[in-house]
C-alpha positions in Angstrom: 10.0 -9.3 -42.7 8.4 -7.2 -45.6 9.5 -3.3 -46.3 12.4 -1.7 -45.6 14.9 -1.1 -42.2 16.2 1.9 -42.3 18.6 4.2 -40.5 18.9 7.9 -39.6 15.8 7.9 -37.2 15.7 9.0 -33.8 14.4 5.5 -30.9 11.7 7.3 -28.6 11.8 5.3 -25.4 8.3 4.2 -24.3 9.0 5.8 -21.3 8.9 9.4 -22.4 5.7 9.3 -23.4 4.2 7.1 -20.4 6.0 8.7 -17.9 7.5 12.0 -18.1 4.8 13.6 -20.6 2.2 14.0 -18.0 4.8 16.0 -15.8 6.7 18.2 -18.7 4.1 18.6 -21.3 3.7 18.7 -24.9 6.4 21.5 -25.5 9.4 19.8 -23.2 8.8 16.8 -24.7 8.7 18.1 -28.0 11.8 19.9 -27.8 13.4 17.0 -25.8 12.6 15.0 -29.0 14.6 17.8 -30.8 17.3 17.8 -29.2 17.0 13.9 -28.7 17.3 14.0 -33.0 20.5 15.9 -32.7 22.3 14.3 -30.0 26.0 13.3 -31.2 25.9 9.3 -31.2 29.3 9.0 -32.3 30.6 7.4 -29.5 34.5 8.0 -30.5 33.7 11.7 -30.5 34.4 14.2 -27.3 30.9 15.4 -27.6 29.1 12.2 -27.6 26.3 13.0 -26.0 26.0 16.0 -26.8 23.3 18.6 -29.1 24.3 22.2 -29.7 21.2 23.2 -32.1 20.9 26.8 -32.2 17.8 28.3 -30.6 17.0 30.3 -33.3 16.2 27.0 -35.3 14.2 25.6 -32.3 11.8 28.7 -32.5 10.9 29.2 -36.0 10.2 25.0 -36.5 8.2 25.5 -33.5 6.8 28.5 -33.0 8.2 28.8 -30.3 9.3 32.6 -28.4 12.8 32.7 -27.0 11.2 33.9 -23.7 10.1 29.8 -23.5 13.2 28.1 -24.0 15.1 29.0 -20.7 11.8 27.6 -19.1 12.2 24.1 -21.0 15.5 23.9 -20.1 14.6 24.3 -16.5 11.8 21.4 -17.1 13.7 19.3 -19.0 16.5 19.5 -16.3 14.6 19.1 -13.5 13.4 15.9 -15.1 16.9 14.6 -15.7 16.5 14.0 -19.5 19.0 17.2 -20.1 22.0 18.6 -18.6 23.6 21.8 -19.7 26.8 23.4 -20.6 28.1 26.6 -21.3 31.5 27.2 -23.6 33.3 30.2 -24.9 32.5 30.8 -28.6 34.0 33.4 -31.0 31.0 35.7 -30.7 31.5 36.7 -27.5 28.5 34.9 -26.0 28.5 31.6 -24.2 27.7 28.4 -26.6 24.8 26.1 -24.6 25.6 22.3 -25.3 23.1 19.8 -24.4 23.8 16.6 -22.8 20.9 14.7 -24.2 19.7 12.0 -21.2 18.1 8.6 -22.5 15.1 8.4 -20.2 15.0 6.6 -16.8 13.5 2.3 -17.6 10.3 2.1 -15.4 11.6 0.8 -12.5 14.3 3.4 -12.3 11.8 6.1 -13.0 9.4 4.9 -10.3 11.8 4.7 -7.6 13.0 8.4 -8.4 9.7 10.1 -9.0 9.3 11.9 -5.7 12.7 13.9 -6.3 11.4 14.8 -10.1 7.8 15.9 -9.0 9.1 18.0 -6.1 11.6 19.7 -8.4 9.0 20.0 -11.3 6.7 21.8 -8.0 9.7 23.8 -6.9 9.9 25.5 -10.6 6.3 25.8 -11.0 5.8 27.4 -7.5 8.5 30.0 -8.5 7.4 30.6 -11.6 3.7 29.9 -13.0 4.6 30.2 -16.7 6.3 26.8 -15.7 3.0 25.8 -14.4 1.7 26.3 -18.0 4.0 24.7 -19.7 3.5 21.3 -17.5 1.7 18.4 -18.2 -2.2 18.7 -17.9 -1.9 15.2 -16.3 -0.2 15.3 -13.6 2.5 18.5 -14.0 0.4 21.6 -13.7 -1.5 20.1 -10.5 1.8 19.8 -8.8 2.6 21.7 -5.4 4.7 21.6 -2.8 1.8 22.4 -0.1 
């Protein structure tokens, strides 16, 4: 093998992109990438696992308005690629950690895609600027009728 092989990058699971895209959308997924890059592999550590980038960093990379973040975070739970947790911090207000999910293998993902489209519906129902944010392909067109 020519080139170099180097480290500090981020793996993106086929998956993501074959898969959940066309449910959460361009946003989720790029913010799950985010948070993917900052995840704590340090497997000795207590927050293995775990990303706890600032929102305010989140929104000026992106573009993003603070008003949309809460929303992802519902997407990107309802999917099962996050899980989050709230701790005491100095300021007064509540630090979020992310638990930063590898995505389901196919297999996995097909047998458990029934429960993540009618919790993906169940958000967009109650809220359409969830609806927006879904995936053209598939995520916007779900429904729970």
């Amino acid at each position: 093998r020519e080139g170099t092989t180097r480290s500090g990058f981020t793996m993106v699971y086929h998956e993501l992109f074959d898969l959940y895209h066309p449910y959460i959308g361009d946003k989720a997924t790029l913010y799950y990438l985010y948070l993917l890059r900052y995840r704590n592999g340090d497997k000795a550590k207590a927050d293995f696992g775990r990303s706890w980038r600032g929102r305010d960093g989140v929104i000026e990379k992106f573009h993003m308005s603070y008003s949309t973040l809460p929303l992802l975070d519902q997407i990107l739970e309802a999917s099962g690629l996050i899980e989050i947790e709230y701790k005491p911090s100095h300021r007064g207000r509540k630090k979020i950690y992310y638990i930063v999910n590898d995505p389901l293998e196919y297999s996995e993902f097909k047998r458990k895609e029934l429960e993540l489209i009618t919790k993906l519906a169940i958000l967009a129902d109650g809220d359409r600027r969830i609806r927006t944010l879904l995936g053209k392909e598939k995520g916007s067109k779900l429904t729970l009728l």
